[in-house]
N, C-alpha and C positions, 0 to 999 in steps of 0.2 A: 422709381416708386418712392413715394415719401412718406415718414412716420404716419397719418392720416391713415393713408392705404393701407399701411401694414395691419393699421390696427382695428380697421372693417373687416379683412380679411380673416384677423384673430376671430373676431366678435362671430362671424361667418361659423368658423368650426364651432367654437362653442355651441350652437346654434344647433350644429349638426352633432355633435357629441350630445346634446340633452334630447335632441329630439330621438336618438339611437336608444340614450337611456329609459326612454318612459314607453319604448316600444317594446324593449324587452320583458319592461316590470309588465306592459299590459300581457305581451304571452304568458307568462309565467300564471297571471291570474286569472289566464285561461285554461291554463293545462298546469296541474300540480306535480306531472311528474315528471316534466319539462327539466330540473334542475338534474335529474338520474341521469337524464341521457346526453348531456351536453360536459362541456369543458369548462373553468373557469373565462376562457376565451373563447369563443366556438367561430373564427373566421365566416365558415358557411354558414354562418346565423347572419344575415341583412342586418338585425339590428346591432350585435356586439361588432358588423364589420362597419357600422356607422360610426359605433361610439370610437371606433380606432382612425378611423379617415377623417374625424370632428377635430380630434388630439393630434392628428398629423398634421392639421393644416392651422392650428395653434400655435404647434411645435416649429413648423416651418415662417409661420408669420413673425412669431417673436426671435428666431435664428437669424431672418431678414434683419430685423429691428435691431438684432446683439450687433451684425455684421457691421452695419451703415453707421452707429452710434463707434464702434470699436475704428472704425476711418477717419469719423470725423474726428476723433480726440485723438485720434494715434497712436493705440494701444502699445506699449511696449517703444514707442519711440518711431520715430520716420527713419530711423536706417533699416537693414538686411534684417538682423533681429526679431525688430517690429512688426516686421512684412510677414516674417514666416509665424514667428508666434498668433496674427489675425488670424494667417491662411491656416495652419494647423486648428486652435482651438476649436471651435466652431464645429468640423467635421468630425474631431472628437467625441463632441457634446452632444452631434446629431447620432453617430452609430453608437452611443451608448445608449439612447432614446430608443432607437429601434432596438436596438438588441434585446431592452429591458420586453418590450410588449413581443418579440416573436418569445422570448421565455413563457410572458402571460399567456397565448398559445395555444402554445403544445403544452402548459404543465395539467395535471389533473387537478378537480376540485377537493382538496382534503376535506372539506366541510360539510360534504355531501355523502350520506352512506350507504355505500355501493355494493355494501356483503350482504348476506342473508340475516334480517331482522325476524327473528322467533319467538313465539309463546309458548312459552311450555308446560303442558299442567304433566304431573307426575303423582300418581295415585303414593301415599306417604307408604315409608316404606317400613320394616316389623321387625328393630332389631333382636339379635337371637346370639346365643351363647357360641355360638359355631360359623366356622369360616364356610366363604362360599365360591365360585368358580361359576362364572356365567353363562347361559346359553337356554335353548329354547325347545318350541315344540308344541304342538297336542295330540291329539287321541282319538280312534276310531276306524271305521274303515277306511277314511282318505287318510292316513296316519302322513302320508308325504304334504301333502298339501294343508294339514294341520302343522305341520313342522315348519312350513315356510310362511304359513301364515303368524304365525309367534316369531317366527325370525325379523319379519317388518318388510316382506316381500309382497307381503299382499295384502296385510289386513296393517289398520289403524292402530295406535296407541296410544291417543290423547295429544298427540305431538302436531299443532297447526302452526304454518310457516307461510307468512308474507312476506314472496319475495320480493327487492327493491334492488335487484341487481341491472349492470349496467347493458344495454342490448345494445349488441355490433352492430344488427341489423335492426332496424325498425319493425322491420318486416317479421322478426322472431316472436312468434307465440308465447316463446317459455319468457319470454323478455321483462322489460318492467310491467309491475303492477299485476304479475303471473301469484295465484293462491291457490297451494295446495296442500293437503294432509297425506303425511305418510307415516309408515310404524319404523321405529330403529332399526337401523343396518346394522346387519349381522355378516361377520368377516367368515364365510364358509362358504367353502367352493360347491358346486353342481353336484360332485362325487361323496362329499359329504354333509349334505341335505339325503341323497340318495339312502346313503348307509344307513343313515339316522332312521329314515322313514322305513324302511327294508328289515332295520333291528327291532325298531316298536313293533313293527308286525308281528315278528318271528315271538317276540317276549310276548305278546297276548294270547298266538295259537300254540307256543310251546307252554303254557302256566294254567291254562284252561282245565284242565287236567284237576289241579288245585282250588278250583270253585268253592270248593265246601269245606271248611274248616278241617272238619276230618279226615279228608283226603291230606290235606297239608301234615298234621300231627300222625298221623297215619306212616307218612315218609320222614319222620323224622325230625320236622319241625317242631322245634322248644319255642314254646312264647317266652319273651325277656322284656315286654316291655305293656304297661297297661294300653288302652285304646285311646292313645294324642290324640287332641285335634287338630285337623289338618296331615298328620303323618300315621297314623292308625296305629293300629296294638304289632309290632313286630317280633315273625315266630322265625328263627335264627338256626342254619343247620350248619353244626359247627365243621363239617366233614368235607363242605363246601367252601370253608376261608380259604385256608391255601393250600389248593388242592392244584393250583396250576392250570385254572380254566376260570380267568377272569372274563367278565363281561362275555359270559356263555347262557346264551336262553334256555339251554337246559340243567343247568345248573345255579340259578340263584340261591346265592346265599342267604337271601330275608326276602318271605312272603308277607305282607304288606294286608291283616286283616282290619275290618271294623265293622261295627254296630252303630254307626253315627247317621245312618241311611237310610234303614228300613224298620230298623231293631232286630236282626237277625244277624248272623258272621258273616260276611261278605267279602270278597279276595276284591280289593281297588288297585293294589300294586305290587311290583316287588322292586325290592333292592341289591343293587350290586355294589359288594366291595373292593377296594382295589389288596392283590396281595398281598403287598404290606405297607407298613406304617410308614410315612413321610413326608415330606413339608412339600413336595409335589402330586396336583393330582394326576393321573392318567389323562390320554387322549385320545381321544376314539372319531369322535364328530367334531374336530376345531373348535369353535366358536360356539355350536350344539349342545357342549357337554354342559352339564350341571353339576360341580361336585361339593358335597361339603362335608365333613369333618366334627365331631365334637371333640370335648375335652372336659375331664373329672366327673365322670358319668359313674353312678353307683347304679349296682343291677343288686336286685334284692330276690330273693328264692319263692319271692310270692307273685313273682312278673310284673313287678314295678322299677322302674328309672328314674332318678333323681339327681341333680346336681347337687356336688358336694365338695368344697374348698380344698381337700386332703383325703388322702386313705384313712386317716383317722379319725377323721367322721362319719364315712362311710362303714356304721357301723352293721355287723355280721353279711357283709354285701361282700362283693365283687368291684372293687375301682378300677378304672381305665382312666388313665391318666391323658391319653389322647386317643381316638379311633384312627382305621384306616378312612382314605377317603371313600367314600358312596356317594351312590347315584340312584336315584328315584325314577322307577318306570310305571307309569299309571294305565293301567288296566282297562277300567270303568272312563267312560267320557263324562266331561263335562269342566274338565280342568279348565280354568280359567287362565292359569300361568302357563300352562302345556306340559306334554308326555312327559318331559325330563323334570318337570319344575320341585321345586320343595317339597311346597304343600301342596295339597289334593282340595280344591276349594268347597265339593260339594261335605266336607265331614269336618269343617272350621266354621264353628263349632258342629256343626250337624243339624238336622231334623231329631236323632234320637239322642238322647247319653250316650257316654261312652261305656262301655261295659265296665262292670262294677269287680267280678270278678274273672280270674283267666278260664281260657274258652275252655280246656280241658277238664278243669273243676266241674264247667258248668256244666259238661257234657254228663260225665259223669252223674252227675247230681238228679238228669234230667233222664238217664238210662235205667234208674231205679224206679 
């Protein structure tokens, strides 16, 4: 075969190499998410195994060409040498050829992104003086399946995700171009969704009791704090701190009232403390719990809270320099954030005011 031939044959693959390449670009701008599910090289694509049989037969036409031209001149000399240096090179140059394209292959496309592409909206968030400890919940008589719907087991939370991951199988549903919505995963096993939803119960029908402002002050309840919005006016029995029955539904330590609802007193929660003071909170429901903490809290003898930089500005007050951790159990449905959450959404800020003076005063004021 002589130079001529060799070099039809070149022209030949090229030929076959462009025509692989413009078949591929046309799949491609037939199916846009063609690039997700392939290789940089995909063999079992006809047209990438075009482009590579185009460049083989280039590869082999000019190998021809290097061989015959490397003869006629005598590469290396017409002795033993000579001979071996033709016969070596070439075979060299050819399995480093291939080597390079079985790399191209098997390697994956780095260019192409194969994870999970997200949008995330995230309602903004209300920073606050007080550490917090995360987890979830709501309220009512499915008190369980409100808990897991705040957990992101079942209900939505603004979190939509377009998947653009790579499918084994073609044939896979959840595969490329799969779009779904779902709420955050919450790390809490089966047994602690159960408890959770089993303790909201027990803390609504053991607190019921407490409906009426007067039954709370009645048993004991001191107001210490006016009526917050979003966390209500809290009546505090101190008998219950560390009494050695934490997280006990019949013994809360803080009855959770407001007037931000109706304009009347209204029992929405209660709170529980942990024994005592320190830089971990308890753990009851894993991932479930909600705990937070203040810090340089003044309590004043007129049932008002106020933050204050020092004890010495805390003047004729009460300073707490740090609380124990608590946890918020909401009574009344319609929490938005659920049973465990902070705030109590329906009393942020409310339908009414907050009450202006404490419920005991006002009681009294109103029994004359």
């Amino acid at each position: 075969m002589n130079y001529r031939a060799l070099w039809a044959v070149a022209v030949a693959g090229l030929l076959i190499h462009f025509a692989g390449l413009g078949w591929d670009v046309f799949q491609h701008s037939r199916d846009s998410t063609l690039a997700g599910r392939e290789d940089v090289l995909s063999l079992g694509n006809p047209s990438h195994l075009m482009i590579v049989v185009g460049m083989a037969v280039v590869a082999a036409a000019l190998g021809s060409m290097a061989v015959m031209w490397m003869n006629d001149h005598k590469l290396g000399g017409a002795g033993v040498p000579g001979t071996v240096l033709r016969g070596v090179a070439l075979p060299l140059v050819a399995m480093a050829a291939a080597g390079s394209i079985w790399l191209a292959s098997t390697a994956e496309d780095s260019g192409h992104d194969h994870a999970l592409m997200a949008a995330h909206e995230h309602a903004p968030g209300t920073p606050d003086d007080h550490a917090h400890s995360a987890g979830p919940g709501t309220q009512d008589s499915a008190v369980f399946l409100a808990v897991l719907n705040k957990s992101g087991t079942t209900a939505t939370d603004g979190h939509t995700h377009a998947t653009a991951a790579v499918a084994a199988n073609p044939d896979d549903a959840m595969g490329e171009g799969n779009k779904h919505t779902h709420g955050t995963e919450v790390a809490a096993s089966a047994e602690q969704f159960l408890a959770a939803g089993q303790f909201a119960l027990e803390v609504k029908q053991k607190t019921a009791k407490y409906a009426d402002v007067r039954a709370g002050l009645a048993a004991g309840y001191v107001q210490i704090t006016q009526d917050l919005p979003g966390i209500a006016a809290h009546f505090y029995q101190p008998a219950f701190q560390r009494d050695g029955r934490e997280m006990n539904p019949d013994y809360p330590e803080t009855l959770l009232y407001s007037k931000r609802m109706d304009g009347s007193w209204k029992l929405v929660g209660v709170m529980f403390m942990a024994e005592t003071v320190s830089d971990t909170p308890p753990a009851y429901f894993g991932a479930l719990d909600i705990w937070h903490r203040h810090e340089n809290l003044c309590f004043q003898a007129s049932a008002r809270v106020s933050t204050t930089k020092n004890a010495a500005e805390c003047l004729a007050g009460v300073f707490v320099p740090k609380t124990a951790y608590q946890m918020h159990v909401w009574v009344e449905p319609g929490s938005t954030g659920g049973v465990f959450a902070h705030d109590y959404s329906p009393i942020s800020p409310g339908a009414f005011p907050g009450a202006t003076i404490p419920a005991a005063s006002e009681l009294r004021v109103q029994a004359r």
